[in-house]
C-alpha positions as CSV (number, residue, x, y, z in Angstrom):
1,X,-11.5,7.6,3.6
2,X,-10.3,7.5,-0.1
3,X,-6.4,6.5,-0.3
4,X,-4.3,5.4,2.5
5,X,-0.4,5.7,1.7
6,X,2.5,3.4,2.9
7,X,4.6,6.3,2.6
8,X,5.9,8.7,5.4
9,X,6.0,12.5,5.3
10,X,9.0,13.5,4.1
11,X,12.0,14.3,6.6
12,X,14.8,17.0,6.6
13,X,17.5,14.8,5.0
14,X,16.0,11.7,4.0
15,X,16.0,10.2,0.2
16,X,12.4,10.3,-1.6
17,X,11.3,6.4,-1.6
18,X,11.3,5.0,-5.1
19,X,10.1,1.7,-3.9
20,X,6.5,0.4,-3.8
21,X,3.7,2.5,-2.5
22,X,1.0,0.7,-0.9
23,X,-2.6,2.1,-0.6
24,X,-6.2,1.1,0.0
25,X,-8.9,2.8,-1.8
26,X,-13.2,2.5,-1.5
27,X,-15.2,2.6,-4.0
28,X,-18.9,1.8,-3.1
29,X,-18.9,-1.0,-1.0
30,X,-16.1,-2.4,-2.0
31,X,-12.2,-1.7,-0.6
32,X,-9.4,-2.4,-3.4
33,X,-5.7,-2.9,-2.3
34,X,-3.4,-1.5,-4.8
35,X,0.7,-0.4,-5.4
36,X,2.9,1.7,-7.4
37,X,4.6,-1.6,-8.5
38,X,1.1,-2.2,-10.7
39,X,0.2,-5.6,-8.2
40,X,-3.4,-5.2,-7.1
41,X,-5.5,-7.2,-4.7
42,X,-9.4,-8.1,-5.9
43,X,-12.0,-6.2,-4.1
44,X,-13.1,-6.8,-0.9
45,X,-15.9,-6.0,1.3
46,X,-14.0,-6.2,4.7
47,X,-12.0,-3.0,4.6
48,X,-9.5,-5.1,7.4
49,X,-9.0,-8.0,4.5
50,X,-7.8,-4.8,1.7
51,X,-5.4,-4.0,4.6
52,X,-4.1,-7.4,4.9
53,X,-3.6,-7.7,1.7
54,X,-1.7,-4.5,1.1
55,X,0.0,-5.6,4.7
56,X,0.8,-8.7,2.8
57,X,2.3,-7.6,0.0
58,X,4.2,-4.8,1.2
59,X,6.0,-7.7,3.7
60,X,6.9,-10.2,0.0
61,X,8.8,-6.8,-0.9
62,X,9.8,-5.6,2.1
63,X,13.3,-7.5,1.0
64,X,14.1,-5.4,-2.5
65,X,15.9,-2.2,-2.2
66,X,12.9,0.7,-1.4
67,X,10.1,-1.5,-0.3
68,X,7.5,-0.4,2.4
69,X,5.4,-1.1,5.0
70,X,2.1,-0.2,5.3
């Protein structure tokens, strides 16, 4: 698994998301938690830890206009 995305497939009649994109991406042994927004997490072993983080951060923006969940 290289990138997982916060963001939905499209739908017939919905805006295009301009707020932060989430994702969690491997490299080696190691599982980094990023975002469009520019925050990243430091790397992690525990692929479940990356996901909190980018769980965590995605719920601190959850509040300003376009944020996501991942």
């Amino acid at each position: 698994m290289k990138h997982v995305y916060s963001e939905l497939p499209a739908r017939p009649g919905a805006a295009p998301s301009d707020g932060h994109r989430v994702s969690v991406e491997e490299r080696g042994s190691f599982s980094f938690a990023g975002c469009s927004c520019g925050w990243f997490a430091p790397g992690r072993r525990s692929r479940d830890k990356a996901r909190r983080d980018a769980a965590d951060h995605a719920a601190e923006t959850a509040g300003e206009a376009g944020g996501a969940a991942v």
